[in-house]
C-alpha positions as CSV (number, residue, x, y, z in Angstrom):
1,X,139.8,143.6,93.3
2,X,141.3,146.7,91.7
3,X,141.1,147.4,87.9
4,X,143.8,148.5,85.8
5,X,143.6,151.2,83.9
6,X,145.5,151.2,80.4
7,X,145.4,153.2,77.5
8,X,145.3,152.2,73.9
9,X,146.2,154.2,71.4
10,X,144.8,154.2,68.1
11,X,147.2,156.1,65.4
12,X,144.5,157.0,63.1
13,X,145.3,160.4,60.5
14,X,144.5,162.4,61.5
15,X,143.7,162.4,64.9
16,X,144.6,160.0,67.3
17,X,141.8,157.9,69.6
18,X,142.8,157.7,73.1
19,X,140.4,155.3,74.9
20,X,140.8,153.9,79.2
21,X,140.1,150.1,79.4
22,X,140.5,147.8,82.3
23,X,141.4,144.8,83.1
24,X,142.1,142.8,86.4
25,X,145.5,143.2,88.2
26,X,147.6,140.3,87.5
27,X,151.6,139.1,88.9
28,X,153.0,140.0,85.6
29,X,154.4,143.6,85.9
30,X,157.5,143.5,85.2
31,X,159.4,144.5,82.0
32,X,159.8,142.1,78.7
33,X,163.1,142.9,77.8
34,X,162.0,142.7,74.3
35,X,163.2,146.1,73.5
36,X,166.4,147.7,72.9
37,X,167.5,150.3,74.9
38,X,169.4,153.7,73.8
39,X,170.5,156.8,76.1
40,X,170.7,160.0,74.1
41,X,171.8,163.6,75.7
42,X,169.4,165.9,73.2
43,X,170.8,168.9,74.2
44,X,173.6,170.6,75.9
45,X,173.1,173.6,78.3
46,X,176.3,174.8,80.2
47,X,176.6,173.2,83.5
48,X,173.9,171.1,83.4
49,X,174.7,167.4,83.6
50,X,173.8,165.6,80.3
51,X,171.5,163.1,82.9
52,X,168.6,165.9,82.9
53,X,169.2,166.5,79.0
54,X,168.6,163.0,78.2
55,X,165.9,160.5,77.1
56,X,165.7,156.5,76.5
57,X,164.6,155.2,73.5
58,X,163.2,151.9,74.2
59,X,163.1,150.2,70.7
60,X,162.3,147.2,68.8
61,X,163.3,144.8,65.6
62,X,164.5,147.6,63.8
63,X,164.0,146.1,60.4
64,X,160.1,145.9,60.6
65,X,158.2,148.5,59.3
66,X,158.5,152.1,61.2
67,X,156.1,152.2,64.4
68,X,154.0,154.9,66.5
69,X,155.7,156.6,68.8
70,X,155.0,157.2,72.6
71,X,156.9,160.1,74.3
72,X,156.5,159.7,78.0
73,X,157.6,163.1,80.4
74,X,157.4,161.8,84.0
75,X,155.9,164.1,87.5
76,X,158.1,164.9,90.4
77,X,156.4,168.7,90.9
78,X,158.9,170.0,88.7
79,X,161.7,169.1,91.2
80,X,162.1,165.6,91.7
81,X,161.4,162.6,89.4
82,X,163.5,160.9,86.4
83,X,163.0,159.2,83.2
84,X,163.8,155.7,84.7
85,X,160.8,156.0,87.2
86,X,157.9,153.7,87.1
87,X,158.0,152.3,83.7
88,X,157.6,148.8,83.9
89,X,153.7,148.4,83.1
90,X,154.3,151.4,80.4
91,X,156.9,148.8,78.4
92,X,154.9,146.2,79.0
93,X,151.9,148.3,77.7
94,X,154.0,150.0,74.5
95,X,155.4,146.5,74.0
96,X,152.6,144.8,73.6
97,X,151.4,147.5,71.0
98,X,153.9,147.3,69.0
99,X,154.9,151.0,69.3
100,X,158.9,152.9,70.6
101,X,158.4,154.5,73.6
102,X,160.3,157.4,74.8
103,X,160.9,158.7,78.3
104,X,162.6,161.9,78.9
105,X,164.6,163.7,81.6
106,X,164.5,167.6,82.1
107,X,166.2,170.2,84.2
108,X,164.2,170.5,87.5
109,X,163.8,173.0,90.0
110,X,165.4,173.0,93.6
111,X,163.9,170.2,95.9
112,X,163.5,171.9,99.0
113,X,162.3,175.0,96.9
114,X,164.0,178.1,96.7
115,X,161.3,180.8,95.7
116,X,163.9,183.7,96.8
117,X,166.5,182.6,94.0
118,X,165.9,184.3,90.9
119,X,168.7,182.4,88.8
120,X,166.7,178.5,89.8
121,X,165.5,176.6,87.6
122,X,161.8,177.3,86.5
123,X,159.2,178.2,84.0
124,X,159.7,178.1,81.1
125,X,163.0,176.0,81.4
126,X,161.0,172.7,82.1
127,X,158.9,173.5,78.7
128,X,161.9,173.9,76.5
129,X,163.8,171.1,77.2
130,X,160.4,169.0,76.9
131,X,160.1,170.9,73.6
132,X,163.6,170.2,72.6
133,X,163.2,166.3,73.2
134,X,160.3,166.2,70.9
135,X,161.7,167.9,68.4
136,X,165.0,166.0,68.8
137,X,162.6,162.7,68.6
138,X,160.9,164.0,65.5
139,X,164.2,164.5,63.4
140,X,165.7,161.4,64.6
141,X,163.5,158.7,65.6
142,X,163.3,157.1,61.8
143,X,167.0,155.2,63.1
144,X,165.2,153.7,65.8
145,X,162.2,152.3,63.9
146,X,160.5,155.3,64.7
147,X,157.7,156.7,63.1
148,X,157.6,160.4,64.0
149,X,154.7,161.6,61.9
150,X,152.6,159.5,64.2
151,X,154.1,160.6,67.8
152,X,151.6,161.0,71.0
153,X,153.1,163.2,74.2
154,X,152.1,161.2,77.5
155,X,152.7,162.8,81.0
156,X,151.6,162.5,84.8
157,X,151.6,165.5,87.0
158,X,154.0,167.8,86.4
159,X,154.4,165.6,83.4
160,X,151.1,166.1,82.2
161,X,151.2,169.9,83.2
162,X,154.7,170.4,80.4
163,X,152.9,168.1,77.7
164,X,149.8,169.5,77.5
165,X,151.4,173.3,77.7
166,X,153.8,171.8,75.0
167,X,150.7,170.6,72.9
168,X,148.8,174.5,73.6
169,X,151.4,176.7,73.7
170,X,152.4,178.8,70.6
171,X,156.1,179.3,72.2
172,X,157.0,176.0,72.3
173,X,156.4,174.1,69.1
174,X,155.8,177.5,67.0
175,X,153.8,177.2,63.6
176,X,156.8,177.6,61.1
177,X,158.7,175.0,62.7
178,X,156.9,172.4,64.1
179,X,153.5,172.7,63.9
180,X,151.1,171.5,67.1
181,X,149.1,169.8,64.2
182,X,151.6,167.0,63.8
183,X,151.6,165.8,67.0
184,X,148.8,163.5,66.4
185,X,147.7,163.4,70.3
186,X,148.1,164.6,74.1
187,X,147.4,162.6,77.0
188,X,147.4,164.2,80.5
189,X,147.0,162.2,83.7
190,X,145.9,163.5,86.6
191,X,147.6,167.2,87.5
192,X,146.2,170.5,88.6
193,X,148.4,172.8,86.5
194,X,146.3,173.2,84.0
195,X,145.7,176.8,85.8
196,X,148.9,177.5,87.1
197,X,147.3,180.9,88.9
198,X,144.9,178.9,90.6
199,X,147.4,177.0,92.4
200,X,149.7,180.0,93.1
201,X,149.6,180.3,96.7
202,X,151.1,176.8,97.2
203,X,155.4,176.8,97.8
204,X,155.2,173.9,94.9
205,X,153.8,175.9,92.4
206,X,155.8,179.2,93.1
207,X,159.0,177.4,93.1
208,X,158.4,176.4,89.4
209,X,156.5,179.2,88.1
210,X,157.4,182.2,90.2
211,X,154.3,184.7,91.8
212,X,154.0,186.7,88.5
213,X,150.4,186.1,87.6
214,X,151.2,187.0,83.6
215,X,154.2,184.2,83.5
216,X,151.6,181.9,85.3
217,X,148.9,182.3,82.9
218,X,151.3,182.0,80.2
219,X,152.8,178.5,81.8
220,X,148.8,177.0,82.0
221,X,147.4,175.3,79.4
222,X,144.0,176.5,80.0
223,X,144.8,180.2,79.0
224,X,146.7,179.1,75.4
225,X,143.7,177.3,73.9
226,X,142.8,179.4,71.4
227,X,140.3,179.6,68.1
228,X,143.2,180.8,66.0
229,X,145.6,177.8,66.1
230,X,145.0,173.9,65.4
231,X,145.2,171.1,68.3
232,X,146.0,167.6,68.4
233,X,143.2,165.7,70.1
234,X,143.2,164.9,74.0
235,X,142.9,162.5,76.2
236,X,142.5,163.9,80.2
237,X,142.6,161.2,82.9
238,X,141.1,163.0,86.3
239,X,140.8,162.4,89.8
240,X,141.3,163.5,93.2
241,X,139.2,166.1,95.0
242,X,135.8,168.1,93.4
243,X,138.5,170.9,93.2
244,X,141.0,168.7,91.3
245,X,138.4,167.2,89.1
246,X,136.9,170.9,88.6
247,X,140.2,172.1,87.2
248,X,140.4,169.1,84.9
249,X,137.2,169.9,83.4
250,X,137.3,173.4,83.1
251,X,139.9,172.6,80.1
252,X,138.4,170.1,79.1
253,X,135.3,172.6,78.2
254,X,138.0,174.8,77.1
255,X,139.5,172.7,74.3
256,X,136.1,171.4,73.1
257,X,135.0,175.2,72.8
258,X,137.7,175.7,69.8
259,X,136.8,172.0,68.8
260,X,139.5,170.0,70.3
261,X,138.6,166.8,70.0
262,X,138.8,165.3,74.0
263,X,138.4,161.7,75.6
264,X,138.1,161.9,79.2
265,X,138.0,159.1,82.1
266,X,137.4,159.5,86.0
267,X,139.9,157.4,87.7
268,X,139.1,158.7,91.1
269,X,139.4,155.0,92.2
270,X,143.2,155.6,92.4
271,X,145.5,158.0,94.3
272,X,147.4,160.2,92.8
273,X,150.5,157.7,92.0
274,X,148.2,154.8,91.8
275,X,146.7,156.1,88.7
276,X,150.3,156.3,87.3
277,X,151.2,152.9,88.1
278,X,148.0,151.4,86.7
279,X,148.8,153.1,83.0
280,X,149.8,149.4,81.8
């Protein structure tokens, strides 16, 4: 029988301990309900619909004390995908720990691509909205029993691509404003855009980066670690090919050069989407 990989997250100042468990499938995934549930647009961008501007707060009692906070950016290759999308284990999971979890839609690039359009959506539009939902989360999540000096960014794929850029990336959270420090951790599952360049011959990647090799290095994660700047701590769940695992751990080795503190877990067990489904 197939394990389950979960995650639990230990809100500890000032870094945050992300370890991989397992446990044994069981009938039960399916939501609790015990949560209440609030759509908010966090931005406006002319002629965009409010949809891909919007996230779900899924809350709790709101008069216990203020909780951690899970912010949860879904995959879809930067084209497809929404908020709503495979969350029942992830409640279930957040539920259980006691913590508000936040899912959140962004603009998207054109599914089939459309590499020859220069006015599509792409790099770094998926980034700011991302950025704009966290900081959106961070000035308002107190009303929702929120706790947002405690707040962890959680992605798969392309999700995991935008929240780790959005934990590395000076042009996203800028010191000044909101500093990387306070985002207490980063969990990435499974993606190859950590090195955007490497990936640049594929249609995917060109669609939602472009073929400039400097705005591709600026979009990976990889190439924004640097010794000058402090990073929340990271957890990297990898699998997939010796290529795919190769990418993984070349930043891996990156962040822990600068002394990033990094947990790490093969789950080469799954597929791609299988190791999304068994976060819960």
């Amino acid at each position: 029988m197939k394990t389950r990989i979960y995650i639990f997250s230990f809100l500890v100042l000032p870094l945050v301990f992300l370890n991989f468990g397992c446990k044994k499938n069981t009938s039960d995934d399916v939501p609790t309900n015990n949560y209440i549930k609030t759509s908010i647009q966090y931005k406006t961008v002319a002629g965009v619909p409010a949809t891909l501007l919007s996230l779900d707060v899924y809350s709790y009692a709101q008069n216990e004390s203020s909780k951690p906070v899970i912010i949860w950016v879904h995959g879809g290759g930067w084209r497809i995908g929404d908020k709503s999308n495979k969350l029942d284990n992830k409640l279930n999971l957040f539920n259980s720990l006691n913590y508000v979890l936040i899912s959140v839609n962004y603009r998207l690039s054109p599914d089939p691509p459309e590499i020859s359009n220069i006015s599509r959506i792409k790099y770094p539009d998926h980034n700011n909205d991302v950025a704009d939902a966290v900081k959106w989360v961070r000035n308002n999540i107190a009303a929702y029993g929120g706790d947002a000096s405690k707040m962890v960014l959680l992605g798969h794929s392309a999700g995991a691509h935008l929240v780790s850029l959005t934990g590395t990336s000076q042009q996203f959270l800028p010191p000044g404003g909101f500093l990387l420090s306070m985002l207490k951790g980063i969990a990435s599952i499974d993606t190859e855009g950590y090195d955007v360049p490497s990936q640049s011959a594929e249609e995917l990647y060109q669609n939602a980066f472009g073929t400039d090799n400097n705005i591709q290095m600026q979009a990976s994660p990889i190439y924004n670690v640097s010794s000058s700047f402090s990073y929340p701590g990271f957890f990297i769940a990898k699998r997939g090919t010796p290529a795919r695992i190769a990418l993984a751990d070349a930043f891996i080795y990156k962040l822990r050069s600068v002394g990033v503190p990094v947990s790490q877990v093969n789950g080469s067990q799954y597929d791609h989407e299988g190791i999304n489904v068994a976060i819960g």
